[in-house]
Every structure is written in C-alpha cells, then in structure tokens.
C-alpha positions as CSV (number, residue, x, y, z in Angstrom):
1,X,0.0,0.0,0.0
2,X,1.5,3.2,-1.1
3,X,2.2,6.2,1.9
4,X,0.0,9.2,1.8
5,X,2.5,12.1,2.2
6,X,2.5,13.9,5.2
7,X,1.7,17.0,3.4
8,X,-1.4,15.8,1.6
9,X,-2.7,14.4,4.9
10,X,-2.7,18.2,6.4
11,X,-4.4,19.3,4.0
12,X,-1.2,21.0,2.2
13,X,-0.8,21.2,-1.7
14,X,-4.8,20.3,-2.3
15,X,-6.8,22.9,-4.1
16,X,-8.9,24.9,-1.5
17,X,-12.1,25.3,-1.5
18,X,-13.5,28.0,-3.6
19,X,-15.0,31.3,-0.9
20,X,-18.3,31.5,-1.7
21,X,-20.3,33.5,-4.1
22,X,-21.3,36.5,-1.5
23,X,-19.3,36.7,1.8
24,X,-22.1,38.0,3.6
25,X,-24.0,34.6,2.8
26,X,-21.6,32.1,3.6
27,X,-23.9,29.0,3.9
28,X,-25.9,29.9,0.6
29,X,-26.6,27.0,-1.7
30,X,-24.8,26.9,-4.8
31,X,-26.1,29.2,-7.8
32,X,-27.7,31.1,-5.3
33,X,-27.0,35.2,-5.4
34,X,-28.6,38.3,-3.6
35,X,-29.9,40.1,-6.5
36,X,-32.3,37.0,-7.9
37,X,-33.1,36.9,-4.0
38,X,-34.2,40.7,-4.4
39,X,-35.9,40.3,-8.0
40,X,-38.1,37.0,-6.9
41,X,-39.4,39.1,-3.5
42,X,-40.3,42.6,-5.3
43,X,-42.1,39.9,-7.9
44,X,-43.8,38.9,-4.7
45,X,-44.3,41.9,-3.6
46,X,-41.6,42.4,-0.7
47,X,-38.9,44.9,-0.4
48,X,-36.1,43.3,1.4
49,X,-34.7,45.5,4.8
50,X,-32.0,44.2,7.2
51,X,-34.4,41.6,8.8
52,X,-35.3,39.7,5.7
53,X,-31.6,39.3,5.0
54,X,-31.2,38.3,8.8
55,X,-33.7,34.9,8.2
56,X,-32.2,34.4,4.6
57,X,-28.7,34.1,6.5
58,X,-29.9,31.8,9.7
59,X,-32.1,29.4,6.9
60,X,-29.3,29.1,5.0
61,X,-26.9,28.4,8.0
62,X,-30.0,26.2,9.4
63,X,-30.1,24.0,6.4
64,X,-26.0,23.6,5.6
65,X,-25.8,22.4,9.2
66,X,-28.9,20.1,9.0
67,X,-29.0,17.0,7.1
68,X,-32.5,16.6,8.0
69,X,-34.8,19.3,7.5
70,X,-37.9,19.1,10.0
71,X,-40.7,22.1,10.7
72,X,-40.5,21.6,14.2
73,X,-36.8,22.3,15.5
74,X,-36.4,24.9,12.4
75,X,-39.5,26.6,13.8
76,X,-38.2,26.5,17.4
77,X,-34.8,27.6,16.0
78,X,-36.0,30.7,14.2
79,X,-38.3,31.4,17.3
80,X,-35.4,31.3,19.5
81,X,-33.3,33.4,16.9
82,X,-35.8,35.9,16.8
83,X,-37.4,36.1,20.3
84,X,-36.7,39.9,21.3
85,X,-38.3,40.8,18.3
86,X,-41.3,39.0,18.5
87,X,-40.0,35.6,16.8
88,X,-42.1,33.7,14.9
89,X,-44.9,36.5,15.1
90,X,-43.0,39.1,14.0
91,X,-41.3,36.9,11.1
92,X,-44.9,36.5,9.7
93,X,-45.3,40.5,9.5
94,X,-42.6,40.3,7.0
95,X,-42.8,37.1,5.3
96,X,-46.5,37.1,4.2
97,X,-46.2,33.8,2.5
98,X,-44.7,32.4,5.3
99,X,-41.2,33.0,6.8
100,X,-40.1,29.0,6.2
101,X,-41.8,28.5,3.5
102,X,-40.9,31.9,1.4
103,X,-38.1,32.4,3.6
104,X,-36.9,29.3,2.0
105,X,-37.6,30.1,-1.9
106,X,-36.0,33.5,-1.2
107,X,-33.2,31.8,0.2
108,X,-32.4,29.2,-2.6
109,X,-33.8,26.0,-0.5
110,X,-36.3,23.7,-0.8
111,X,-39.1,24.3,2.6
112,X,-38.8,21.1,4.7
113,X,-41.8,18.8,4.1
114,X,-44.9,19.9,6.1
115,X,-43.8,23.4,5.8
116,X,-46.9,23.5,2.5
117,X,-49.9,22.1,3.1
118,X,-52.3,22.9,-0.3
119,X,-55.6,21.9,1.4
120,X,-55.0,24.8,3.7
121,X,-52.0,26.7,2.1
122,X,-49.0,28.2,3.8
123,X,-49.0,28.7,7.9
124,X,-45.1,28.2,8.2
C-alpha cells in the first residue's frame, strides 16, 4: 500500500475550496445570489430590509448544518433566533407567505416537508 505524504494528509498542496459566491451569505446553496433573491421578493411583492436578509442568512446556516430538514426544530430555531423581536410572530409580518416557507424560496432552499400544506395553504 502506497504512503500518503504527510503533506497531503494536512491538507497541504490540495486545491482549496472555492470562498463562496457573496461573503455576507456564507452558507448559501450553490447558484444562489442576492440580486435573484431581491428580484423574486419585489415579484412577490416584498422589499427586502436588514431583517429579511437576517432569516435568509440563519435558513441558509439552518439548512447547511442540517442534514434533515424538520418544521419543528427549524421553527423553534428561528423562534429562539428571533425572540426579542417578536420571533415567529414578527417573522410573519414580514414574510407574508410564510417565513419558512418563502423564507426558504427566497433563500435558494427547498421548505422542509410539512412546511406546505395545499388543502389549507401556507402557515409556516
């Protein structure tokens, strides 16, 4: 069996990872920018302010930590995240379509299963 050299086991001499796309959104999924972000919400009828961008960021860290996306933790998560300003409550005044659920399209993800329900539409 042929020795790994020591330099290739620390890492040393191996292409680095590429930094990603926008360094203010360091978990973002792949493809993923801030001005298709911007474009989809004024389509929808948002205008993005500091506290949009705040839930983009913690979904995006939420789901590249996660390997299993569930409504329940993410939900207790976001309340958590967003407790002194009225979490889940306040999220809702400015995610009409639901801060998961078009928190997650404006984000580049996919909502976690449960998030949509079409025989009573969007709650999350």
């Amino acid at each position: 069996m042929a020795e790994i050299p020591a330099s290739e086991m620390m890492g040393e001499g191996l292409p680095e990872a590429p930094p990603p796309a926008d360094p203010d959104f360091p978990n973002a999924p792949a493809g993923w920018t801030r001005s298709r972000a911007e474009e989809m919400a004024r389509a929808e009828g948002l205008e993005l302010g500091p506290d949009h961008w705040e839930l983009i960021r913690a979904l995006q860290k939420w789901y590249a930590r996660h390997e299993a996306w569930r409504v329940r933790p993410l939900t207790d998560a976001l309340e958590e995240h967003f407790h002194l300003k009225g979490g889940m409550r306040y999220l809702r005044t400015l995610f009409p379509g639901g801060p998961i659920t078009q928190g997650c399209r404006l984000a580049g993800l996919e909502p976690p299963p449960g998030a949509v329900d079409p025989g009573f539409g969007t709650a999350l």
